[in-house]
C-alpha positions in Angstrom: -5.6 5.7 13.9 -2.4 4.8 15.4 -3.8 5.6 18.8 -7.2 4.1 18.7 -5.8 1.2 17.8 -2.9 0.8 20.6 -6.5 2.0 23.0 -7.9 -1.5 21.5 -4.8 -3.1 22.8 -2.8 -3.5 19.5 1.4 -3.0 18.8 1.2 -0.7 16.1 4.3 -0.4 14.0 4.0 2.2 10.6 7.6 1.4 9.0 9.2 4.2 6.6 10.3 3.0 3.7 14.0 3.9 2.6 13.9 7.0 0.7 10.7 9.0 1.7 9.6 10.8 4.4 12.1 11.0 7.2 14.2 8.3 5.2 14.2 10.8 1.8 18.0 11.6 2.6 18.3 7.5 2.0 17.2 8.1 -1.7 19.2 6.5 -4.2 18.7 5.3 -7.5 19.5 2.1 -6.5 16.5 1.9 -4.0 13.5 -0.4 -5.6 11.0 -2.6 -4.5 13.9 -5.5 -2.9 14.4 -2.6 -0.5 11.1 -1.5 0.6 9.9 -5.3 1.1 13.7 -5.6 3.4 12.0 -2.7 4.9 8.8 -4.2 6.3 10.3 -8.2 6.8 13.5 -7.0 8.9 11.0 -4.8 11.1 9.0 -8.0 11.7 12.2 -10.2 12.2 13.9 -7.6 14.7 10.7 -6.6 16.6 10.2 -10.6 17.0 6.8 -9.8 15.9 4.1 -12.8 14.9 0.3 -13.0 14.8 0.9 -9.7 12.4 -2.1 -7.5 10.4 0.1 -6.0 7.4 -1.9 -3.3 5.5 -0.4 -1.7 2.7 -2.3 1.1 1.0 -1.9 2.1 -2.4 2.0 1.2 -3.2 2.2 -0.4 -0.2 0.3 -2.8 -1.8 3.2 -4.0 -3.9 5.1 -4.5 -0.7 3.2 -6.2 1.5 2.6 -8.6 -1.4 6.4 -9.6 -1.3 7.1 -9.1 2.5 4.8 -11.9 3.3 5.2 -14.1 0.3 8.7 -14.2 2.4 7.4 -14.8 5.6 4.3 -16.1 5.9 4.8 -18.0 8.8 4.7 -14.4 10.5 1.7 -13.3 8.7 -2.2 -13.9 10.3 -3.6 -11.2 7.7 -3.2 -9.2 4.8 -5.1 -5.9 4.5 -5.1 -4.0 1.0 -6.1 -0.8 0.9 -7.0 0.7 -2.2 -3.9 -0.6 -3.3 -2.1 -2.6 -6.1 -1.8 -6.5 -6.5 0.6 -7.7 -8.9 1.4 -11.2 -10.1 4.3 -12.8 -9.9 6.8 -10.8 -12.2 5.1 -7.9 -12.6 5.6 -4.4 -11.9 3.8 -1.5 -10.6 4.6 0.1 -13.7 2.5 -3.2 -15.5 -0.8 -2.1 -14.0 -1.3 1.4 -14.0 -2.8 2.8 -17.5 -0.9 2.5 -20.3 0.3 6.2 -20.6 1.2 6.6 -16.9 4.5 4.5 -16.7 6.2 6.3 -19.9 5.0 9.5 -18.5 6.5 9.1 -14.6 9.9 7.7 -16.7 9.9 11.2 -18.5 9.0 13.3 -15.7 11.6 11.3 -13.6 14.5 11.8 -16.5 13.7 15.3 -16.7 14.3 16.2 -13.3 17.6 17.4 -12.0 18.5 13.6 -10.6 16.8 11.7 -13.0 15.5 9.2 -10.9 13.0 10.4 -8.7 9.5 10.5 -9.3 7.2 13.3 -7.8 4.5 12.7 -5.7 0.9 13.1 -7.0 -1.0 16.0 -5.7 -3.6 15.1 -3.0 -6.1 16.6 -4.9 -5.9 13.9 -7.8 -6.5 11.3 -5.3 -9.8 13.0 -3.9 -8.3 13.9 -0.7 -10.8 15.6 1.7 -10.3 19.6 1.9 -9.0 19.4 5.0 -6.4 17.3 5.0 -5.2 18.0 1.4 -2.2 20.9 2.0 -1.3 19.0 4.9 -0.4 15.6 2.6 1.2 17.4 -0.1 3.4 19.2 2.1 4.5 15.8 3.9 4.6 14.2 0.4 8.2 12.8 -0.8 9.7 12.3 -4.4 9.7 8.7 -4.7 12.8 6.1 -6.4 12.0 5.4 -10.1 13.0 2.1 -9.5 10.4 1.1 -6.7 8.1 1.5 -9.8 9.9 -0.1 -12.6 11.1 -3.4 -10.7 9.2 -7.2 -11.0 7.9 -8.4 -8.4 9.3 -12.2 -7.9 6.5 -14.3 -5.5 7.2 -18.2 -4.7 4.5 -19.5 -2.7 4.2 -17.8 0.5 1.6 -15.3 -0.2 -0.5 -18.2 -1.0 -0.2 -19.8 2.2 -2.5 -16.7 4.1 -5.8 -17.3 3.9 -7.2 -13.8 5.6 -6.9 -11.5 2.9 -9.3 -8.3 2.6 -8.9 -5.5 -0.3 -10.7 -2.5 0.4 -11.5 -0.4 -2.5 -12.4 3.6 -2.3 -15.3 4.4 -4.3 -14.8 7.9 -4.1 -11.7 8.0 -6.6 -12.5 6.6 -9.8 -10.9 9.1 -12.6 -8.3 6.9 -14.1 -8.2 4.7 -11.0 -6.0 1.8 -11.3 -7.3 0.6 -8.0 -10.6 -1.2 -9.6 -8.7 -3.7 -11.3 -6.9 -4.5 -8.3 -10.1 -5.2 -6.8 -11.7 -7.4 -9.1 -8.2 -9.3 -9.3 -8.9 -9.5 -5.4 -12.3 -11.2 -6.2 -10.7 -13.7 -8.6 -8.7 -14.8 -6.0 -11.0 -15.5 -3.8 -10.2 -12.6 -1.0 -12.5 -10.4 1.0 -13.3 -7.3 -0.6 -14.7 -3.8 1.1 -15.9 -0.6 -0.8 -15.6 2.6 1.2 -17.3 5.7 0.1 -14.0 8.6 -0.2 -11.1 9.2 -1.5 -7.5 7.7 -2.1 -6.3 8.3 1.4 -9.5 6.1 3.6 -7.0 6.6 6.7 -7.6 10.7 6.6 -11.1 10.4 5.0 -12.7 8.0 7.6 -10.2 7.4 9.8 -13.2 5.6 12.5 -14.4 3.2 10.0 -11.0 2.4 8.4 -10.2 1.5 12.2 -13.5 -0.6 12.4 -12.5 -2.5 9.5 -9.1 -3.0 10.7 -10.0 -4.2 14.4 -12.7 -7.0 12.9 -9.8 -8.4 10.6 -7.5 -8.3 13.7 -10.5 -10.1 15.5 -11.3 -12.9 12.3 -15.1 -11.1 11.9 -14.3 -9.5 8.9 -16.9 -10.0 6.6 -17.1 -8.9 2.4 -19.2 -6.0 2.4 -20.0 -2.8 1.0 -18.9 -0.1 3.7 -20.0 3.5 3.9 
């Protein structure tokens, strides 16, 4: 996707957050949401970047919430995708079912650092076949704290009016994503369904770029896609 959208004629920046993937050796258990949202804004800030699309899929969705609820004035869009919205003092761990939070906190405690909570297998999230090994072997252990911390939103995210979340129809099974999407609807945003799984960026890479190129352009239109 990456490369089909720098052939459109896009920068195209996909920032690691501190403490997974290449960054895991930056773990600590003092790594939470404050960091990842630093994550994304200084990237913005020290690539002088404006005019910005800022998808966040799944978690991501947390914090792209706060990175441009801090600078909006950056911002042109916001692209959810199949990912959480929180309100103001909320935390990831506030919207998932009720038994999921308690059970990443045990799993998490139980493990030989006590903060670090393991990656869900691709499978649960309806991967495609071939592309499921591949994403649990690049799959991380992830900061408790990223989960547990509020989210604190003063007016920002409220100033950007292009706002799409794109829901995957093709993971349902104890989905958290749903709710997100009708909070989406409440709120007045632009909302998508795509026919796969969890991860739209493997599944339909082609379409997800579609999507992404007509918000980029201000054609986006609510829709049900695929």
């Amino acid at each position: 996707m990456r490369k089909a959208l720098q052939a459109a004629g896009h920068d195209v920046f996909t920032p690691t957050l501190t403490g997974v993937g290449e960054r895991s050796h930056l773990g600590s258990p003092s790594v939470n949401l404050s960091t990842h949202i630093a994550d994304v804004v200084n990237l913005i800030r020290w690539e002088e970047l404006a005019d910005v699309i800022l998808c966040g899929h799944s978690y991501g969705g947390c914090v792209i919430s706060g990175a441009a609820d801090r600078i909006p004035d950056r911002i042109r869009a916001l692209v959810y995708l199949d990912a959480f919205v929180l309100e103001d003092g909320e935390s990831l761990f506030d919207v998932v079912p009720p038994e999921q939070g308690p059970a990443m906190r045990q799993l998490a405690q139980a493990g030989d650092d006590g903060w670090k909570v393991a990656p869900i297998p691709a499978e649960v999230f309806r991967v495609n076949a071939r592309d499921a090994a591949w994403v649990n072997a690049q799959c991380t252990p992830q900061p408790l704290a990223t989960f547990e911390e509020r989210i604190r939103l003063t007016g920002g995210l409220e100033r950007i009016r292009d706002v799409t979340h794109i829901l995957a129809t093709g993971f349902r099974e104890g989905s958290p994503f749903p709710g997100a999407h009708e909070r989406a609807k409440k709120r007045g945003w632009k909302t998508r369904e795509i026919s796969c799984g969890h991860d739209v960026m493997l599944d339909l890479p082609d379409e997800l770029t579609r999507v992404l190129l007509e918000c980029a352009s201000g054609k986006a239109e609510a829709q049900t896609a695929g």
